[in-house]
N, C-alpha and C positions, 0 to 999 in steps of 0.2 A: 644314863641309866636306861632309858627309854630304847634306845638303841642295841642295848645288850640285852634286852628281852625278847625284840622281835632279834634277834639272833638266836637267841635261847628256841624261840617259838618256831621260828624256821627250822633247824637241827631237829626238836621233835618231830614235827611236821613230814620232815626228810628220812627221818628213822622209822617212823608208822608206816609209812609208804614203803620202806624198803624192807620190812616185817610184814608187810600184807602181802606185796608181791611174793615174797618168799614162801610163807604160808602157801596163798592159792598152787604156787609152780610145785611144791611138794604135795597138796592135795587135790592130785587131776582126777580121781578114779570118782565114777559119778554112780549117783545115790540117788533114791526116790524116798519121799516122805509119807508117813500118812499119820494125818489131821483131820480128826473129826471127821472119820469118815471117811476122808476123800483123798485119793491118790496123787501125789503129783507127779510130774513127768520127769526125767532123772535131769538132774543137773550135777556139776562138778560141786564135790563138799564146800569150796572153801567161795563158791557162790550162792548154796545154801546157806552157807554160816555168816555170810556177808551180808544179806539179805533180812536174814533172822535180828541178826545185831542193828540194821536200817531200821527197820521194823520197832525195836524196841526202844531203840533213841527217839523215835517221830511218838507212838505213845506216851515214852516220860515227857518228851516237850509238851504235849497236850495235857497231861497232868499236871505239869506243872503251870498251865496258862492259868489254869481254874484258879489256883491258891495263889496265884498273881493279882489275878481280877475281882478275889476277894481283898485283899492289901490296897486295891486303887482306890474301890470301893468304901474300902473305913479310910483312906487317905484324904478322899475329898469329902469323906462326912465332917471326918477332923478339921481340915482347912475352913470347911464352911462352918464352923465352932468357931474358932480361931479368929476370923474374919466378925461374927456378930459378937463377939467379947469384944474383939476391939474397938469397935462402934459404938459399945454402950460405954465402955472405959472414955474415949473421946467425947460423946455425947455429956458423958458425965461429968466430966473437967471443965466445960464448957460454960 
């Protein structure tokens, strides 16, 4: 089973890549942005669009570190709970 996913995972893998190239080779005609203000220099669309989409994957991972690092956070308050209940539970028996 293991085997037939990274097969699986490969085949996408191979298909995104042959869907981006495509994309970019059909969107050569180059574009200038402007953002707050400020102009940018022309690049081809489909390495603006590549960029923007980089851009916004690297933000949600940063957003999502935050609501991670709150989960660790109540992980090891819990643990550390978990850990004096059973020492008084032990103690007790004793």
């Amino acid at each position: 089973m293991n085997a037939f996913k990274r097969l699986i995972t490969l085949f996408l893998l191979i298909l995104a890549i042959i869907i981006g190239a495509w994309f970019g080779w059909d969107n050569q005609a180059n574009q200038e942005l402007h953002f707050f203000g400020i102009w940018s220099p022309e690049f081809p669309i489909g390495v603006l669009l590549l960029s923007t989409l980089m851009m916004g994957f690297c933000i949600g991972l940063l957003v999502a570190q935050f609501g991670l690092y709150k989960v660790r956070l109540q992980n090891k308050l819990l643990r550390k709970q978990a850990k004096q209940r059973e020492l008084s539970i032990r103690s007790g028996v004793n």
